[in-house]
Every structure is written in C-alpha cells, then in structure tokens.
PDB file of the backbone (N, CA, C, O) and the ligand in Angstrom, with CONECT records:
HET     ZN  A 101       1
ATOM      1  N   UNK A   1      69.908 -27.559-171.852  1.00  0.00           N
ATOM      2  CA  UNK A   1      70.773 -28.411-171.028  1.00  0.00           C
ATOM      3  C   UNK A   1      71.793 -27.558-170.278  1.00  0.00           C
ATOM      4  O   UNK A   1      72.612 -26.972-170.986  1.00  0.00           O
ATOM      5  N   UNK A   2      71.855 -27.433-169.250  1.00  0.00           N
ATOM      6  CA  UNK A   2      72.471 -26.861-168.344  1.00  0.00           C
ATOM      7  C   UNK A   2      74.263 -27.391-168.173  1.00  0.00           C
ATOM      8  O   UNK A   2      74.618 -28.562-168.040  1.00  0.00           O
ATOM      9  N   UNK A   3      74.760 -26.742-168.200  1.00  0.00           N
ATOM     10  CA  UNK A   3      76.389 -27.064-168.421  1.00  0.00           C
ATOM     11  C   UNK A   3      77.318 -27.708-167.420  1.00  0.00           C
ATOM     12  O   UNK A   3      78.048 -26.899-166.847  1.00  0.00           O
ATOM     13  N   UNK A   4      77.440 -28.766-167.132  1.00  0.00           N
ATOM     14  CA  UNK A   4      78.419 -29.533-166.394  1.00  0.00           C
ATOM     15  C   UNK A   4      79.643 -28.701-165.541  1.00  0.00           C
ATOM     16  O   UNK A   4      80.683 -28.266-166.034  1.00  0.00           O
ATOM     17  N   UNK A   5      79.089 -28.583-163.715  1.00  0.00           N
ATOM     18  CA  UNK A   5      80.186 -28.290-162.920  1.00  0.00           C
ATOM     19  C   UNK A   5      80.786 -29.293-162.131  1.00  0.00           C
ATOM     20  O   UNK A   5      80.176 -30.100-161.431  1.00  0.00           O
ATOM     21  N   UNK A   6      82.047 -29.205-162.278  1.00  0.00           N
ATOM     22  CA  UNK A   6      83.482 -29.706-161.374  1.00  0.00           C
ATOM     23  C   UNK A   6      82.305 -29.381-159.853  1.00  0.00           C
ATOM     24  O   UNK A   6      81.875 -28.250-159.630  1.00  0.00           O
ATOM     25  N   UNK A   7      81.994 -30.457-159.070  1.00  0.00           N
ATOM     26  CA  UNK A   7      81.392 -30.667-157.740  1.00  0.00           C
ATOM     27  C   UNK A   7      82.752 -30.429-156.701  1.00  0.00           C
ATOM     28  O   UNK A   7      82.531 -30.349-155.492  1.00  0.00           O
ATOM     29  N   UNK A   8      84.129 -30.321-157.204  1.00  0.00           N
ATOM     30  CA  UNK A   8      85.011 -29.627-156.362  1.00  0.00           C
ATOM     31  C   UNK A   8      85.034 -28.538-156.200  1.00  0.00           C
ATOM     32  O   UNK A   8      85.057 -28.160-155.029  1.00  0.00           O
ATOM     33  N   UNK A   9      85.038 -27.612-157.193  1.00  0.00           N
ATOM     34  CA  UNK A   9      85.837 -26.354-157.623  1.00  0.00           C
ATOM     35  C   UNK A   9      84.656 -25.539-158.413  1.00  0.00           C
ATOM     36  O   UNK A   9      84.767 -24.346-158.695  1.00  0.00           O
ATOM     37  N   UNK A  10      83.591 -26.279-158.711  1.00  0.00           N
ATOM     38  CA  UNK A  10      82.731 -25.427-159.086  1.00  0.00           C
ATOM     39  C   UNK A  10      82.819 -24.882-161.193  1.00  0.00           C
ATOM     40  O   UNK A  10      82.097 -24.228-161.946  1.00  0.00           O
ATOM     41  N   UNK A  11      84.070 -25.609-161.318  1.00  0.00           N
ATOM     42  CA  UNK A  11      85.083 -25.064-162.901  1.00  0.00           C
ATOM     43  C   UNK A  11      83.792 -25.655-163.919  1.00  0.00           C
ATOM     44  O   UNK A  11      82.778 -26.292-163.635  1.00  0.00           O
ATOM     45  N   UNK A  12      84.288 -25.172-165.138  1.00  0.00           N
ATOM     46  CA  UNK A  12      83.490 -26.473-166.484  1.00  0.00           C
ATOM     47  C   UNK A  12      84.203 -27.425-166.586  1.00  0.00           C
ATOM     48  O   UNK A  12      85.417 -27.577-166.449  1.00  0.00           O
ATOM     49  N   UNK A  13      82.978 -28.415-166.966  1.00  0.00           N
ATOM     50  CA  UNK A  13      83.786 -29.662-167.537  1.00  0.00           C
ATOM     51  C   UNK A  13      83.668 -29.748-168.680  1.00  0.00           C
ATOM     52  O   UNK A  13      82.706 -29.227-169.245  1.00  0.00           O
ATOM     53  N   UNK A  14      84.445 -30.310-169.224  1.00  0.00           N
ATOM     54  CA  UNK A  14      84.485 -30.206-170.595  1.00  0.00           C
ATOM     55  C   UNK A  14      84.955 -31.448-171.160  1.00  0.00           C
ATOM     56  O   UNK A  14      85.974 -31.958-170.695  1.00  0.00           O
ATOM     57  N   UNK A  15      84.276 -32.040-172.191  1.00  0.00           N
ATOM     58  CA  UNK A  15      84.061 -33.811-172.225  1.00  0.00           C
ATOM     59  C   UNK A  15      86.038 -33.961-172.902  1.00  0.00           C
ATOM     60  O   UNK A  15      86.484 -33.195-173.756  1.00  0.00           O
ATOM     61  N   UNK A  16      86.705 -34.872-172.376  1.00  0.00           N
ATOM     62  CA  UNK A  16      88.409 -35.756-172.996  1.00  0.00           C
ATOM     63  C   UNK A  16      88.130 -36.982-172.598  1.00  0.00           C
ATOM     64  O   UNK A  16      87.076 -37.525-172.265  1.00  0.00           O
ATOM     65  N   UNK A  17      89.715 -37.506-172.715  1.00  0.00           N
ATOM     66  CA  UNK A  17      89.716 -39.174-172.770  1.00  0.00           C
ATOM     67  C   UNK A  17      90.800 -38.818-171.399  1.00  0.00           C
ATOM     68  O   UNK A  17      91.401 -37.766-171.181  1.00  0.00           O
ATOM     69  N   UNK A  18      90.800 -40.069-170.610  1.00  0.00           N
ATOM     70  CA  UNK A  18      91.551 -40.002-169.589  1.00  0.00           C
ATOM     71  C   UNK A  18      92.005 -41.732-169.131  1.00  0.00           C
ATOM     72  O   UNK A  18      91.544 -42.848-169.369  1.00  0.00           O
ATOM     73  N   UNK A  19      92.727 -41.382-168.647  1.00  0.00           N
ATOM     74  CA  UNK A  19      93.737 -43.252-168.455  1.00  0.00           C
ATOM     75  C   UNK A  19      93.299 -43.396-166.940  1.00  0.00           C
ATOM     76  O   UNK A  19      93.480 -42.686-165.951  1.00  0.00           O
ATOM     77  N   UNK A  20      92.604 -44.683-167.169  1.00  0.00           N
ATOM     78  CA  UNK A  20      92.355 -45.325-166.067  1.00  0.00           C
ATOM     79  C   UNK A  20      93.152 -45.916-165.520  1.00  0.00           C
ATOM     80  O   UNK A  20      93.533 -46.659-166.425  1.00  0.00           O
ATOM     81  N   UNK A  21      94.004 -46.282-164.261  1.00  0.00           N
ATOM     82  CA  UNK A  21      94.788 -47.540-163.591  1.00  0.00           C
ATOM     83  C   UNK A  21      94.246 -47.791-162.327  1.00  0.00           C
ATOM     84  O   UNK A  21      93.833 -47.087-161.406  1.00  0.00           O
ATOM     85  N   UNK A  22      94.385 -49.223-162.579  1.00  0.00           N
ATOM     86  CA  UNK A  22      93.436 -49.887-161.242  1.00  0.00           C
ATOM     87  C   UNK A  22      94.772 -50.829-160.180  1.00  0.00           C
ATOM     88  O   UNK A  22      94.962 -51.827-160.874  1.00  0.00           O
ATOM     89  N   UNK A  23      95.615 -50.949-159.045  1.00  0.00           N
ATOM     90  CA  UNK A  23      95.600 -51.450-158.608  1.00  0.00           C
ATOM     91  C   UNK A  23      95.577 -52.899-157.928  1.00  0.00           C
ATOM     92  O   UNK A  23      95.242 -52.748-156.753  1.00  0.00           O
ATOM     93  N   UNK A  24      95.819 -54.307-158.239  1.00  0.00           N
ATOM     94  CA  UNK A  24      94.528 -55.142-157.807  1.00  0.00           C
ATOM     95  C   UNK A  24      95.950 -55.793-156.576  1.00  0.00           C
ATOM     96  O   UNK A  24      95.543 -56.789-155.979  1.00  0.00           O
ATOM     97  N   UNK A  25      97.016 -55.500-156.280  1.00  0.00           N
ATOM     98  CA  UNK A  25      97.939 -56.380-155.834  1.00  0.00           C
ATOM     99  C   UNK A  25      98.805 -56.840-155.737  1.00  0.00           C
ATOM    100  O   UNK A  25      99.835 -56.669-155.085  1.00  0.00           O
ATOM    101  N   UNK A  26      98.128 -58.094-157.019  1.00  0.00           N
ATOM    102  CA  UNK A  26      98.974 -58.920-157.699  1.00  0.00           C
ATOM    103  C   UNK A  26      99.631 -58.557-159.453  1.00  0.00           C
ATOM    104  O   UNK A  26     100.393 -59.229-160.147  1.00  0.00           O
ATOM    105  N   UNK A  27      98.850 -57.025-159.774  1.00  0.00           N
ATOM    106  CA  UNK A  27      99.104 -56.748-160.758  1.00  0.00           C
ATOM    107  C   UNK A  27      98.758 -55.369-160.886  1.00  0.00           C
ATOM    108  O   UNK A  27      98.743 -54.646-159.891  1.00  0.00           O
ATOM    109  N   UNK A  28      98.408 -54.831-162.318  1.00  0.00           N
ATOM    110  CA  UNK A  28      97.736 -53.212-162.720  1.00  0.00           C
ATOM    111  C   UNK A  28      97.145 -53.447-163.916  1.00  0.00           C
ATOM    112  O   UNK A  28      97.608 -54.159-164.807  1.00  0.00           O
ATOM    113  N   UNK A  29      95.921 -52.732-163.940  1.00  0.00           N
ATOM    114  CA  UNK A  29      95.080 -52.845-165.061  1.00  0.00           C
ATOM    115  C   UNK A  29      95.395 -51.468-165.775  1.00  0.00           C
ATOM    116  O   UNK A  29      95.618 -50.504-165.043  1.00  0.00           O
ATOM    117  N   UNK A  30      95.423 -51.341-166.823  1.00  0.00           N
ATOM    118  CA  UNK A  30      95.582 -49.589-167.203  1.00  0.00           C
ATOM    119  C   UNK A  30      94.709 -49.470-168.556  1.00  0.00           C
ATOM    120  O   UNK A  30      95.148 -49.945-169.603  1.00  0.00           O
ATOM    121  N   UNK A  31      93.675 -48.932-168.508  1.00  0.00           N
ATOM    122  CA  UNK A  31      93.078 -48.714-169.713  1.00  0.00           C
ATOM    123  C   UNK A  31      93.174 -47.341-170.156  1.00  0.00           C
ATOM    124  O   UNK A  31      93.332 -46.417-169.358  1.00  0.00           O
ATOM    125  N   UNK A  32      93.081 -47.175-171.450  1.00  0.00           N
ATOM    126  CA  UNK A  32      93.694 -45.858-172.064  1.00  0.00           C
ATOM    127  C   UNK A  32      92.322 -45.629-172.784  1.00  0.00           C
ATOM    128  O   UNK A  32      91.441 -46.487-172.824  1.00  0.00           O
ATOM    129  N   UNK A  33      92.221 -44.246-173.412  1.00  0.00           N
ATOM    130  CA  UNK A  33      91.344 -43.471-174.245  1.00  0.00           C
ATOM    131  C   UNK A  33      89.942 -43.695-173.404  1.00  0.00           C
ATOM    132  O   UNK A  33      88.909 -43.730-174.073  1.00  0.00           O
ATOM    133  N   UNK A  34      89.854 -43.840-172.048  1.00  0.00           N
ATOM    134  CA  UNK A  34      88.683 -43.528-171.374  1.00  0.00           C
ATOM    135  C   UNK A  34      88.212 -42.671-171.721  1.00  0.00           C
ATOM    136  O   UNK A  34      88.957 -41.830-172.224  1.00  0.00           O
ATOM    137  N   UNK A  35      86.519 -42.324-171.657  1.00  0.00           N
ATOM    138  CA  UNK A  35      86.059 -41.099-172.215  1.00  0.00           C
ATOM    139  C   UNK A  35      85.664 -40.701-170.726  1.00  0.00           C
ATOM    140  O   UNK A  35      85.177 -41.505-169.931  1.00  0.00           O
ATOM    141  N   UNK A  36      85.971 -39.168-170.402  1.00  0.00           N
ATOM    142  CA  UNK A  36      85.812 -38.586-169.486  1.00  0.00           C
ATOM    143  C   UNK A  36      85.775 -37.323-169.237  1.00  0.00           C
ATOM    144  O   UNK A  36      86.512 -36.549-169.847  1.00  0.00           O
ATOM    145  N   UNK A  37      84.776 -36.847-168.157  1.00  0.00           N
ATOM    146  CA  UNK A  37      84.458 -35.198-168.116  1.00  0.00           C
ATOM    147  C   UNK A  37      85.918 -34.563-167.410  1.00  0.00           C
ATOM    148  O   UNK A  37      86.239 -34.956-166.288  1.00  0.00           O
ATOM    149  N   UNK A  38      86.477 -33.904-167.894  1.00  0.00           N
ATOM    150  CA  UNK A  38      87.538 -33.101-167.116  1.00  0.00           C
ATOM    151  C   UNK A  38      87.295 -31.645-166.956  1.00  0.00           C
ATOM    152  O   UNK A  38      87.037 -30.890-167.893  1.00  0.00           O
ATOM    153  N   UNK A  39      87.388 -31.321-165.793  1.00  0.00           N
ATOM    154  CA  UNK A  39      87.174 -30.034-164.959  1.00  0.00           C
ATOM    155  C   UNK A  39      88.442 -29.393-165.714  1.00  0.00           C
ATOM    156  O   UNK A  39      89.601 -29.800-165.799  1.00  0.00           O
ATOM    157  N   UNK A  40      87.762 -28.154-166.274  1.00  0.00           N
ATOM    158  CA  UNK A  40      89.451 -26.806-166.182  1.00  0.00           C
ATOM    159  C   UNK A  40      90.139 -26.301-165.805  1.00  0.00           C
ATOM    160  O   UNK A  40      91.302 -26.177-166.189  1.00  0.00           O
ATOM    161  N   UNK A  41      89.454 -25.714-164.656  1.00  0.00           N
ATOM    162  CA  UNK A  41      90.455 -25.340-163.317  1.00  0.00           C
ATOM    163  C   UNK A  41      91.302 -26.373-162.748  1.00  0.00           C
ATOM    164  O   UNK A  41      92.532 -26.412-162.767  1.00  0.00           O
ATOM    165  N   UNK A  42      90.388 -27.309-162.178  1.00  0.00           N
ATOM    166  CA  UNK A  42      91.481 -28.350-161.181  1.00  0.00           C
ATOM    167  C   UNK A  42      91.803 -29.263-162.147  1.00  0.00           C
ATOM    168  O   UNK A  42      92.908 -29.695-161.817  1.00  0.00           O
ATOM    169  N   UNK A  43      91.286 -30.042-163.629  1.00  0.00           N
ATOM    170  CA  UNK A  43      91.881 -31.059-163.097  1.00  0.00           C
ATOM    171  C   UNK A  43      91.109 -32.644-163.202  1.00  0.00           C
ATOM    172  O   UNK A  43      91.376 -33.652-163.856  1.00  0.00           O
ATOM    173  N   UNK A  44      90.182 -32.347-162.354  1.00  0.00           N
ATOM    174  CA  UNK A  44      89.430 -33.483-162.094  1.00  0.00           C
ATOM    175  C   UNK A  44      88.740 -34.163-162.951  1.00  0.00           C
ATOM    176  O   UNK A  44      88.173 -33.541-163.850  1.00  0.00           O
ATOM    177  N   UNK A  45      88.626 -35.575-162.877  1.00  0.00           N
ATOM    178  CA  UNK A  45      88.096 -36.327-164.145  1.00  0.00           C
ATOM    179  C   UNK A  45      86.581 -36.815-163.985  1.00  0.00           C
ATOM    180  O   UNK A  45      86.780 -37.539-163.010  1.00  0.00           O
ATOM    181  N   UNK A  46      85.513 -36.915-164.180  1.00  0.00           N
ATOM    182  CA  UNK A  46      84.518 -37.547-163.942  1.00  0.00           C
ATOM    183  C   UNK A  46      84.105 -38.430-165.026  1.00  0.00           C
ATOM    184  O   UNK A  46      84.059 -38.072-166.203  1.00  0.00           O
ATOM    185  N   UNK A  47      83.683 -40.076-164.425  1.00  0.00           N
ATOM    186  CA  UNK A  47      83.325 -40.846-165.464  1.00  0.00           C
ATOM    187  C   UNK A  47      81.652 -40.581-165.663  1.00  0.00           C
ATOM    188  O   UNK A  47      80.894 -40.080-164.834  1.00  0.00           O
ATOM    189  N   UNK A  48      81.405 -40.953-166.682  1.00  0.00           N
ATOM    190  CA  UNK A  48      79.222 -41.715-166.920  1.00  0.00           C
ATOM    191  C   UNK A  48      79.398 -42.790-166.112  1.00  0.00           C
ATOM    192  O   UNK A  48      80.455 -43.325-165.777  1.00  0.00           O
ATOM    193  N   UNK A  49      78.214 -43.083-165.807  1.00  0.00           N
ATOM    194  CA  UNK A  49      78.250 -44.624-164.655  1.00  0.00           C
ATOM    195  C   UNK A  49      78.345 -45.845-165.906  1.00  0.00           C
ATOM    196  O   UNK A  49      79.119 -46.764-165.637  1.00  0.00           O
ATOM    197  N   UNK A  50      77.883 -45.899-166.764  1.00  0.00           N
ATOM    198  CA  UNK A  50      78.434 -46.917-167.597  1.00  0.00           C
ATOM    199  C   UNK A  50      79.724 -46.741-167.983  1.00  0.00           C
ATOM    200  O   UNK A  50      80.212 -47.802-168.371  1.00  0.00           O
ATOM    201  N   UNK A  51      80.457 -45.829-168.028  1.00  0.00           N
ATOM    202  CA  UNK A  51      82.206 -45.898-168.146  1.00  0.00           C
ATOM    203  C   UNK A  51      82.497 -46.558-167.191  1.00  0.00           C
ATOM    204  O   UNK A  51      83.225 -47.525-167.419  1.00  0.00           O
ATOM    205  N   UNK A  52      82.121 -46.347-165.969  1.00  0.00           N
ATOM    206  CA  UNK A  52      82.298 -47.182-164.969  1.00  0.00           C
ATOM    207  C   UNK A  52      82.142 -48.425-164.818  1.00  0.00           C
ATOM    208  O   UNK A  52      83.005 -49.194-164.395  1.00  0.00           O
ATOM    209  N   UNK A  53      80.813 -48.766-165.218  1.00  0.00           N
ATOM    210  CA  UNK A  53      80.084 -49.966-165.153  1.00  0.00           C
ATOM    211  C   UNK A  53      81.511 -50.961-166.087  1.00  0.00           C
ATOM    212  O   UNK A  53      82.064 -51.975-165.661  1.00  0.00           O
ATOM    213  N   UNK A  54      81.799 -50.219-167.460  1.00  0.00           N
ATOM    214  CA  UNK A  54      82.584 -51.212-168.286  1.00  0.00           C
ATOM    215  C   UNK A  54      83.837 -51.301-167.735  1.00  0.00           C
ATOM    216  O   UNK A  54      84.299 -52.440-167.802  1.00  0.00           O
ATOM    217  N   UNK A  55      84.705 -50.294-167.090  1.00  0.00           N
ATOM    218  CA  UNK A  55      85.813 -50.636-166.231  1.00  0.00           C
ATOM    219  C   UNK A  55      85.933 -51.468-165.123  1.00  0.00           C
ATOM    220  O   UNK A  55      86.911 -52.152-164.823  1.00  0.00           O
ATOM    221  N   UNK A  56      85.020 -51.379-164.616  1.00  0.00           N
ATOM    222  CA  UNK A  56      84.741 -52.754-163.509  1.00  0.00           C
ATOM    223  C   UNK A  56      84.855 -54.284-164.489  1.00  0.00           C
ATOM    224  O   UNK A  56      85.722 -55.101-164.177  1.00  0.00           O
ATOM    225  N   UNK A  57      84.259 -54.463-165.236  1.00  0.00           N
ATOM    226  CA  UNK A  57      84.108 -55.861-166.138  1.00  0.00           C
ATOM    227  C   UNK A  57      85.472 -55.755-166.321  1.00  0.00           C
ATOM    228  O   UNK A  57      86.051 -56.737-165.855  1.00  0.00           O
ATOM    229  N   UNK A  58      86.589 -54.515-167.084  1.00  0.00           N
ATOM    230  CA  UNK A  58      88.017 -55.230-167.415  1.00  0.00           C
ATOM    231  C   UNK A  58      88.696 -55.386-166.288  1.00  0.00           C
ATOM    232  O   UNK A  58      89.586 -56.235-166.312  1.00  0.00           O
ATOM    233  N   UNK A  59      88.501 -54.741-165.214  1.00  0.00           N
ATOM    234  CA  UNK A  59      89.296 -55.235-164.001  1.00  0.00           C
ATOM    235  C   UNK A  59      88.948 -56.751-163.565  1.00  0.00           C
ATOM    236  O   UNK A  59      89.813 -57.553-163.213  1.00  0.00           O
ATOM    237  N   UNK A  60      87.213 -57.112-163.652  1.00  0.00           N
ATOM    238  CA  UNK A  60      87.017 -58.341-163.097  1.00  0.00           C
ATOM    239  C   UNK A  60      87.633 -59.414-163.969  1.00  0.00           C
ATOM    240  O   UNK A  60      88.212 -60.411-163.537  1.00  0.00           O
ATOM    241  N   UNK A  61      87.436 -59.084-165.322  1.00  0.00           N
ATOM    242  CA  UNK A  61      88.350 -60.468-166.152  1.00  0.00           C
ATOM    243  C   UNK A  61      89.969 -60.471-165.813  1.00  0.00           C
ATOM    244  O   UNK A  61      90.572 -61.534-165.963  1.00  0.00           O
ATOM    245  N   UNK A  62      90.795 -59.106-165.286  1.00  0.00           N
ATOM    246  CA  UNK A  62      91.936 -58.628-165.695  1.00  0.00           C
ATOM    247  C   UNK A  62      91.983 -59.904-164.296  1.00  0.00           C
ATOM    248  O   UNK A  62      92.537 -60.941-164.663  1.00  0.00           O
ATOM    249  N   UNK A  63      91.518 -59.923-162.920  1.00  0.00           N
ATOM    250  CA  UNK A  63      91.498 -60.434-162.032  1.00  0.00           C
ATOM    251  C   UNK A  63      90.860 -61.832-162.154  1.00  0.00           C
ATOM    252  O   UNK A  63      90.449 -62.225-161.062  1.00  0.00           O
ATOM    253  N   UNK A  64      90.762 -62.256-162.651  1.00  0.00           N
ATOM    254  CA  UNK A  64      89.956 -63.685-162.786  1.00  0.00           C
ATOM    255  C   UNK A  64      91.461 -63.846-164.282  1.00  0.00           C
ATOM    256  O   UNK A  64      90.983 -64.810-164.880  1.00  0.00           O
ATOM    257  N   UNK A  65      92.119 -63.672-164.677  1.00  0.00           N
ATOM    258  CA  UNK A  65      93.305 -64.151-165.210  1.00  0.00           C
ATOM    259  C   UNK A  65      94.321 -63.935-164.538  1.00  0.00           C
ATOM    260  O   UNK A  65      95.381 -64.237-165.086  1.00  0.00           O
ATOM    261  N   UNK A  66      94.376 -63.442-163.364  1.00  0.00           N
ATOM    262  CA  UNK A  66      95.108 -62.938-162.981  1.00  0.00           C
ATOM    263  C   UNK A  66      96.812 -62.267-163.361  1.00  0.00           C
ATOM    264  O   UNK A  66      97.963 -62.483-162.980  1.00  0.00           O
ATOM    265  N   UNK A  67      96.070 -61.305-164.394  1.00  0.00           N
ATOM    266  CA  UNK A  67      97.264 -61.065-165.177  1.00  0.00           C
ATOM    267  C   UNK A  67      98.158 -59.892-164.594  1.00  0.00           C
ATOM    268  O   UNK A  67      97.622 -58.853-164.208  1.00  0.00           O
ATOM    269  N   UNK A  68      99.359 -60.054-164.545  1.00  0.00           N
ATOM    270  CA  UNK A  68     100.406 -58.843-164.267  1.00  0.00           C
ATOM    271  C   UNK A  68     100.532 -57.655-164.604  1.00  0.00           C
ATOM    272  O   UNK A  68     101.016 -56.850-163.808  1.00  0.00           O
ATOM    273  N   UNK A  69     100.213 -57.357-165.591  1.00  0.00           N
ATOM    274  CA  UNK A  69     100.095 -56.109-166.053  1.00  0.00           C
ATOM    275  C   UNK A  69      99.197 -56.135-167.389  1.00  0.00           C
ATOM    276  O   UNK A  69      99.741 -56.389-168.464  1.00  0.00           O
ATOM    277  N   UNK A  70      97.678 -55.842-167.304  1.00  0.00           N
ATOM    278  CA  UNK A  70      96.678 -55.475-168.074  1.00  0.00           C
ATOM    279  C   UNK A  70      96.257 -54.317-168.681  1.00  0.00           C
ATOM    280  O   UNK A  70      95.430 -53.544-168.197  1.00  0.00           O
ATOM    281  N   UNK A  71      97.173 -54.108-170.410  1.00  0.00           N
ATOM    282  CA  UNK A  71      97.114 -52.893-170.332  1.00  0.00           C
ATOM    283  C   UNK A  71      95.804 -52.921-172.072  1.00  0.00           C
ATOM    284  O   UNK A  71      95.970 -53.621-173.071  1.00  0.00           O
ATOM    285  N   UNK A  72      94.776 -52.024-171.844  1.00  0.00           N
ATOM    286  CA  UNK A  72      93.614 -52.137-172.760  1.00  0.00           C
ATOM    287  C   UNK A  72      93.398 -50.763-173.575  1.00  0.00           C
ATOM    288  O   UNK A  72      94.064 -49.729-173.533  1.00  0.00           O
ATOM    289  N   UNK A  73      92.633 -50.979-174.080  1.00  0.00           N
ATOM    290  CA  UNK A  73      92.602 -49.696-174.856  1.00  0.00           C
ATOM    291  C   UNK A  73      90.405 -49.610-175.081  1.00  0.00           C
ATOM    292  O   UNK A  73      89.602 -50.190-175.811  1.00  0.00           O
ATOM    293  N   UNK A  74      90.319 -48.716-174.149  1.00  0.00           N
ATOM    294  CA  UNK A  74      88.426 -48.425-174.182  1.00  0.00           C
ATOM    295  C   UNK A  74      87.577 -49.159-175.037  1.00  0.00           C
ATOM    296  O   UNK A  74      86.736 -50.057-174.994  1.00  0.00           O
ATOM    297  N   UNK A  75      88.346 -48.137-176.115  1.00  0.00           N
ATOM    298  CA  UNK A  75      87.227 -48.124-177.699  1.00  0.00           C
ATOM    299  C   UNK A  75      87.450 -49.708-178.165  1.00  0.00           C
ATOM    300  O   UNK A  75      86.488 -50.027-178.864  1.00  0.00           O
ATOM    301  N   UNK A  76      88.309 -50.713-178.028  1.00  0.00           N
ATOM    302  CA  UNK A  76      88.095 -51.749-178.340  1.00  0.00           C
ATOM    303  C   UNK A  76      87.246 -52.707-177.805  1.00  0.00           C
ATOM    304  O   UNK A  76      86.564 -53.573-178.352  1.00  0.00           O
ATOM    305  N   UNK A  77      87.445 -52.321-176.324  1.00  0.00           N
ATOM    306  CA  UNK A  77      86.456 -53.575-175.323  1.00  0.00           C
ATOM    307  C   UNK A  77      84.538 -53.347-175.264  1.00  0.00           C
ATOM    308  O   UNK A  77      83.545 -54.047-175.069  1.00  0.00           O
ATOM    309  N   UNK A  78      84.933 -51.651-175.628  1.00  0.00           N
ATOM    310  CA  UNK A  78      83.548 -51.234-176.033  1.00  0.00           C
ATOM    311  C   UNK A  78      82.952 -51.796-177.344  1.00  0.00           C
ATOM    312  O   UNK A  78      81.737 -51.815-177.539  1.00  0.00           O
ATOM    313  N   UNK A  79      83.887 -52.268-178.264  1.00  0.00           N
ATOM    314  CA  UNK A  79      83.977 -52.655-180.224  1.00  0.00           C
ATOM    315  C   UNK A  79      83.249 -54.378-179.238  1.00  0.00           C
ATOM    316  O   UNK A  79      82.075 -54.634-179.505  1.00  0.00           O
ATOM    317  N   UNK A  80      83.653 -54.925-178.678  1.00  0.00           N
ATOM    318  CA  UNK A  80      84.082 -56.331-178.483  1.00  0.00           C
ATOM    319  C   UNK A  80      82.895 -56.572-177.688  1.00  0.00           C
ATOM    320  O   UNK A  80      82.396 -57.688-177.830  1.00  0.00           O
ATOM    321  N   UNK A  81      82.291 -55.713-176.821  1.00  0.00           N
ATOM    322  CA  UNK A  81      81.064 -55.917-176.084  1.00  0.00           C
ATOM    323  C   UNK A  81      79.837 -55.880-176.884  1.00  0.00           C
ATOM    324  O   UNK A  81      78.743 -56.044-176.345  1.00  0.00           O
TER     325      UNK A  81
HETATM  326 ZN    ZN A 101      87.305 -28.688-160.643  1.00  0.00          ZN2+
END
C-alpha cells in the first residue's frame, strides 16, 4: 500500500481527528473527533467520502431542526447510525 500524499504540498498524511464546522446561516453545526488524514507539512485535513457522506446527514437534520448552534461529537452519531 502506497503511502498517502497531501495533493497540495506533496507532505505525508498521517491518519488524526479534526473538528468539523459547517456554516448554515441561521446557525453552526460543529462536530468534534472527526477522523481525518492530516498532511505534516501544511496542515491540511482530508476526509474518506463516507466521513463525508455522515457529515452531510448531521448538517441535514442540524437544518431540518433548525437549530442554533449544533454541537456533536462523531463517534456517537456513528454509535447511533
Ligand atoms: Zn500538505
């Protein structure tokens, strides 16, 4: 298996957890203990497309309650799915 490069900078990535915040408006979603590739040099975070895939679902419920400040924690919504 060939070793994961930063598509910026070219650096390793090397697998952490990283805090998501989303934006929507009328509020902020912030999920914590994301699992994510982080580059060494720069910096940069890269999700799996299913990290993704499941952050989209807490933003869409966070937005369909339209709650003010939605703050989650990964490993649970992942426990709960
Ligand atoms: Zn990089």
């Amino acid at each position: 298996m060939r070793k994961s490069r930063c598509a910026l900078c070219g650096g390793e990535m090397k697998p952490g957890k990283t805090t998501f915040t989303v934006d929507l408006g009328f509020g902020v979603v912030v999920v914590r203990g994301v699992p994510a590739m982080v580059c060494e040099q720069c910096g940069e975070e890269w999700m799996k497309e299913e990290t993704a895939e499941t952050l989209e679902r807490i933003v869409d419920e966070a937005r369909g309650r339209h709650a003010m400040i939605e703050v989650a924690q990964y490993e649970d919504i992942k426990k709960a799915s």
